[in-house]
KOLNUKOL-11213 format. One line per field, with one value per residue: residue in one letter; x, y, z of N, C-alpha, C in turn. Coordinates in Angstrom, 3 decimals, decimal comma. Example, Ala and Ser with C-alpha at 12.3 -4.5 7.8 and 13.67 -1.06 7.14 Angstrom:
type	c(A	S)
n_u	c(13,190	12,850)
n_v	c(-5,690	-2,250)
n_w	c(7,800	7,080)
ca_u	c(12,300	13,670)
ca_v	c(-4,500	-1,060)
ca_w	c(7,800	7,140)
c_u	c(13,200	12,900)
c_v	c(-3,300	0,030)
c_w	c(7,800	7,870)
***
This chain:
type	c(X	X	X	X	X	X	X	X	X	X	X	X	X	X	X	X	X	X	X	X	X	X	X	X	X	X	X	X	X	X	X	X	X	X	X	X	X	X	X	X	X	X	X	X	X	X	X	X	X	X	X	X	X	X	X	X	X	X	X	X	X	X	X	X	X	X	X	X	X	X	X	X	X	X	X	X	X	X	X	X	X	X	X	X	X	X	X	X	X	X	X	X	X	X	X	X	X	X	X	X	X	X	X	X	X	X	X	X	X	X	X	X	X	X	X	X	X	X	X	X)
n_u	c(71,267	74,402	75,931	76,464	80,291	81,275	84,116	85,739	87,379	88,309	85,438	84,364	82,591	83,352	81,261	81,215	80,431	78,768	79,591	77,853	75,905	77,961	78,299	75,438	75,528	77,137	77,312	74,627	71,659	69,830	70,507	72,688	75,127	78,263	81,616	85,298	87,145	90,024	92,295	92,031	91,226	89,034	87,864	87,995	89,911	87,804	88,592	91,590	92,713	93,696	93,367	91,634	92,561	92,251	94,447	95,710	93,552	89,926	88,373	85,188	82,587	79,338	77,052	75,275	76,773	77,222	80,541	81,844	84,168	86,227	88,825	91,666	93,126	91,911	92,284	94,723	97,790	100,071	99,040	99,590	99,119	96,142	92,567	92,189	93,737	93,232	94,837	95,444	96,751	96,353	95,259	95,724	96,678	94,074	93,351	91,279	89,853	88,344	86,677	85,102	83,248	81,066	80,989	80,714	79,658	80,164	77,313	76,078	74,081	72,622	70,569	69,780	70,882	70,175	70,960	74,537	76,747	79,790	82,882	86,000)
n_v	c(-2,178	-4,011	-5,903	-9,697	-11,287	-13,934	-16,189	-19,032	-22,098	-25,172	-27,224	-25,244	-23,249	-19,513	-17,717	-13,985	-12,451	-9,837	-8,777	-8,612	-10,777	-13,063	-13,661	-13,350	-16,454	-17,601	-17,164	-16,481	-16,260	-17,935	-20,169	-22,951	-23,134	-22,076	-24,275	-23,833	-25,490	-26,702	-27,846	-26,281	-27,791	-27,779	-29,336	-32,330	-34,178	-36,734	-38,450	-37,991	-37,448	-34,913	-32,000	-28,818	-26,112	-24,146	-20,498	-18,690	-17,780	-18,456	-21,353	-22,372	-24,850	-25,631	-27,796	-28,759	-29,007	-26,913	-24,500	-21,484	-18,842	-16,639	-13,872	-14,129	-12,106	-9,701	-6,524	-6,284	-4,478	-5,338	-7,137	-7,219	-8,151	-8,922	-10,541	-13,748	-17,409	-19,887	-22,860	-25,578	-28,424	-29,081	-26,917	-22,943	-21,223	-19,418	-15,965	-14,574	-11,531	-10,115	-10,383	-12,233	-15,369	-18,009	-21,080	-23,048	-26,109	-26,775	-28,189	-30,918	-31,715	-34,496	-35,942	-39,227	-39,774	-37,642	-34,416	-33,908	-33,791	-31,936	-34,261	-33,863)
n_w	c(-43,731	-43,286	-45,928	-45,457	-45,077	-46,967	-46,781	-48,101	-47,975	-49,163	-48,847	-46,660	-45,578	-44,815	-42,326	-41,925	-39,016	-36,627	-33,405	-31,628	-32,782	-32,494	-29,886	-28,959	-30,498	-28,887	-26,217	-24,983	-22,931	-23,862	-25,929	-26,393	-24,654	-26,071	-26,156	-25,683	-28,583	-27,967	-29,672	-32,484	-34,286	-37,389	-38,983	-40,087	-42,825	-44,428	-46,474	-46,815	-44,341	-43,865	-41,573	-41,668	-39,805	-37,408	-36,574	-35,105	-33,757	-31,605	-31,687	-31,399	-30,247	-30,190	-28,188	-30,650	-32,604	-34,225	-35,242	-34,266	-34,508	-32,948	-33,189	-31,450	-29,325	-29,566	-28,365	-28,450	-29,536	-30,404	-32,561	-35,720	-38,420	-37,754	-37,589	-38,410	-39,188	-41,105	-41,704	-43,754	-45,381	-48,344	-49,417	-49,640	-47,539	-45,277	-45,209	-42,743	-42,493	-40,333	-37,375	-36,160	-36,658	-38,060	-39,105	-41,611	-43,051	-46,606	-48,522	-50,488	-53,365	-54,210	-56,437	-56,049	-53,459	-51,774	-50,048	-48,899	-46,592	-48,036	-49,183	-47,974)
ca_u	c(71,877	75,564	75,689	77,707	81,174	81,616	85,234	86,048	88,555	88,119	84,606	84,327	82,396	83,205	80,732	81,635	79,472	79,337	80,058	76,381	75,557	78,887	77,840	73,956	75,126	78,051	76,742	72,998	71,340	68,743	71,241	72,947	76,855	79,680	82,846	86,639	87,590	91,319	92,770	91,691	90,441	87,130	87,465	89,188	89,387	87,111	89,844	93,077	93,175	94,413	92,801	91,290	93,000	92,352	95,560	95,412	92,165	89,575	87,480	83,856	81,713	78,038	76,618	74,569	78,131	77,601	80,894	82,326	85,538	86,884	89,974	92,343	93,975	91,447	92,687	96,350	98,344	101,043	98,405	99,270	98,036	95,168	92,257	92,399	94,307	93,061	95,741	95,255	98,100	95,963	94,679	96,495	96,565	93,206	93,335	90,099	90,474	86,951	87,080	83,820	82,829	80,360	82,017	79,212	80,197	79,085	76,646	75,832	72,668	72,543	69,075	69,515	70,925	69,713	71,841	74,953	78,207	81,176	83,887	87,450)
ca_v	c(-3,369	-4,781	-7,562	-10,769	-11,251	-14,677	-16,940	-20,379	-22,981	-26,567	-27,312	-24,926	-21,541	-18,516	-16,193	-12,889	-12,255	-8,903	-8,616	-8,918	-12,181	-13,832	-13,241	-14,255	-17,519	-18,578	-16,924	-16,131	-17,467	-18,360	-20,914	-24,186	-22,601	-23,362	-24,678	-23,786	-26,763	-26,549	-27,849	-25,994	-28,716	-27,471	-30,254	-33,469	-34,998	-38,222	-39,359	-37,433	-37,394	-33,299	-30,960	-27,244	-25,739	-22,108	-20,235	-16,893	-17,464	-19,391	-21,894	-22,958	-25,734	-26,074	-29,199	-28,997	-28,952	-25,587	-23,751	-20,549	-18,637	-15,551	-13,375	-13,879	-10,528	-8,380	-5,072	-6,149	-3,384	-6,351	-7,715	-6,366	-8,662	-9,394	-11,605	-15,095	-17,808	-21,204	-23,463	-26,971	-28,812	-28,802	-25,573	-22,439	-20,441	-18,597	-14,744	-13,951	-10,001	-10,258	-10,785	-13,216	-15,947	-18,945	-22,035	-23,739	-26,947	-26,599	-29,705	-31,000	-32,281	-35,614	-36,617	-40,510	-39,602	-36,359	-34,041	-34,452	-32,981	-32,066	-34,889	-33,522)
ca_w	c(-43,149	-44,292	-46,333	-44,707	-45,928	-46,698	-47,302	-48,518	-48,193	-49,601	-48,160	-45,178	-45,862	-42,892	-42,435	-40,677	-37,579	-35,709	-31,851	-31,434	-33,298	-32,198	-28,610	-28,812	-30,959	-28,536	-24,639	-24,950	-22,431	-24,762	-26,241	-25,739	-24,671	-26,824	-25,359	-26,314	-28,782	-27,631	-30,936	-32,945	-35,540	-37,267	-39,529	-40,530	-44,206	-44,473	-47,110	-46,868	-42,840	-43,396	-41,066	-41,782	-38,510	-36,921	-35,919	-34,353	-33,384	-30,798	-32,134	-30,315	-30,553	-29,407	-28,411	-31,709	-33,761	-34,263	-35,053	-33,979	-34,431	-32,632	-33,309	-30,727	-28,832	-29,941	-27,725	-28,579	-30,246	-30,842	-33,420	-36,830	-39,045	-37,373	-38,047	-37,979	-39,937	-41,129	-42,511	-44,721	-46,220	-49,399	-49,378	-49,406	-46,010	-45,433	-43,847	-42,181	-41,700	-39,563	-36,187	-35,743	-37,764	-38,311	-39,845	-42,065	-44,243	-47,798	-48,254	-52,114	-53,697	-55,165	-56,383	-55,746	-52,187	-51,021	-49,076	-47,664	-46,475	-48,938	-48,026	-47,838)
c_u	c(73,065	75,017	76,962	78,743	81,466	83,232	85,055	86,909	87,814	86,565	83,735	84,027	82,674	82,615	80,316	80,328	79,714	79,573	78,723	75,862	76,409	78,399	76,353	73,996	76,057	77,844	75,291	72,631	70,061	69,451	72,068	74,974	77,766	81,181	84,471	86,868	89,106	92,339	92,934	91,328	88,580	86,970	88,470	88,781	88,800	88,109	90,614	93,509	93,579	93,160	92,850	91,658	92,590	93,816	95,321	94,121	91,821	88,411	86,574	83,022	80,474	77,767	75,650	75,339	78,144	79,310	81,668	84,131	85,216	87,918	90,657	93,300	93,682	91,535	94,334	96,950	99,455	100,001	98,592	98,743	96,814	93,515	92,470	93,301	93,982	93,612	94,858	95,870	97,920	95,510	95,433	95,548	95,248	93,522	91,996	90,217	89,472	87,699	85,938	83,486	81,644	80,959	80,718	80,406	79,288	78,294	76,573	74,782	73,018	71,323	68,827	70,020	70,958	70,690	72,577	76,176	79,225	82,285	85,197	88,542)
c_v	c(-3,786	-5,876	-8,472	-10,869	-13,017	-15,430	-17,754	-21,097	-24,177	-26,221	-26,265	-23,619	-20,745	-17,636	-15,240	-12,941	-11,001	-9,528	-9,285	-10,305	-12,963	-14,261	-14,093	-15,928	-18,885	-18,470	-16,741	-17,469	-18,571	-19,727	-21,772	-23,423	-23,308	-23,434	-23,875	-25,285	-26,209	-26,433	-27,135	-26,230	-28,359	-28,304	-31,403	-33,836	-36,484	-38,984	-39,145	-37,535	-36,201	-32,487	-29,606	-27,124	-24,596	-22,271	-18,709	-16,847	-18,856	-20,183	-23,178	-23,727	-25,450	-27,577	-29,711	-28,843	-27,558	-25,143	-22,326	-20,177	-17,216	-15,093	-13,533	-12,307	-9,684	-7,186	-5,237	-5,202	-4,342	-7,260	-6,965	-6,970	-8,901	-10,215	-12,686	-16,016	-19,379	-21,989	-24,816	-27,391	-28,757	-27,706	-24,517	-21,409	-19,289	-17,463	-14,279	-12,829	-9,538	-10,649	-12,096	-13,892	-17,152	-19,851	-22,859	-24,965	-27,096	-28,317	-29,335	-31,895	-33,429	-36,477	-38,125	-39,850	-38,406	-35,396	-34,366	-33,620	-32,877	-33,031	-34,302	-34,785)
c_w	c(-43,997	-44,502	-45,084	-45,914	-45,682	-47,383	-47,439	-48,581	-47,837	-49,483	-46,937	-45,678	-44,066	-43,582	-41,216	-40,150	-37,317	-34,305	-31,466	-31,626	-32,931	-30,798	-28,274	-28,910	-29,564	-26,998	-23,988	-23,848	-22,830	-25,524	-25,863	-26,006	-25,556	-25,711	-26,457	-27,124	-28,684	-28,713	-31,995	-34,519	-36,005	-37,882	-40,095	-41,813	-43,916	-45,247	-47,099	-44,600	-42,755	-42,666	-41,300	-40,107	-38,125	-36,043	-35,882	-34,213	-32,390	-31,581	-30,844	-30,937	-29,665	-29,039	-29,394	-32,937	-34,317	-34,090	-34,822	-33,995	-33,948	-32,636	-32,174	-30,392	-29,445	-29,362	-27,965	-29,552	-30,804	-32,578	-34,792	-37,850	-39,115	-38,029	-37,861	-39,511	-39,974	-42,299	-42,817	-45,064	-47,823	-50,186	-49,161	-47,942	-45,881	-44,672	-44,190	-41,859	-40,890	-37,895	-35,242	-36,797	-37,801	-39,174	-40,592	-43,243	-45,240	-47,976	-50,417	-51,944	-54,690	-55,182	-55,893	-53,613	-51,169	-50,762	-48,483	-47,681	-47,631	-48,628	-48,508	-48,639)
***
């Protein structure tokens, strides 16, 4: 079995997916469908107001915040970079060279208040 390849920028781990797992997590009918988020905002800063963006790629939400990224113009021969690209104004320019991903936000442990999201 491969291992997963995972990336990082600020807060925001991606971890590659195959065809297979992308598919089950985002069309299965076993699962709650994700949608196109249009924007392609996966996340906003709580204090800076800058958004982690996807560019050259589609990014999916579930209705359980679940979410998803896919490479855009995966049969395109025009694609030479390919992969995906998620900009930040704070952050320097991520290249995803994957074509499926899972967007997870790193959370931190703080004994007086448990678990909670990383804030931006």
């Amino acid at each position: 079995m491969e291992k997963s390849k995972y990336y990082r920028q600020g807060e925001l781990v991606f971890k590659e997916l195959s065809k297979e797992a992308f598919e089950q997590a985002t069309v299965s009918p076993y699962r709650i469908h994700a949608t196109v988020k249009e924007d392609g905002v996966i996340r906003e800063g709580e204090k800076s107001g800058h958004k982690h963006q996807v560019n050259d790629g589609i990014l999916y939400s579930d209705s359980n915040g679940n979410l998803y990224i896919k490479a855009k113009d995966l049969d395109s021969a025009l694609d030479i970079e390919g992969g995906v690209k998620i900009t930040h104004p704070e952050h320097k320019a991520l290249r995803l060279e994957g074509k499926y991903y899972q967007v997870e936000i790193q959370r931190e442990y703080d004994e007086a208040k448990h678990s909670r999201q990383v804030a931006d």
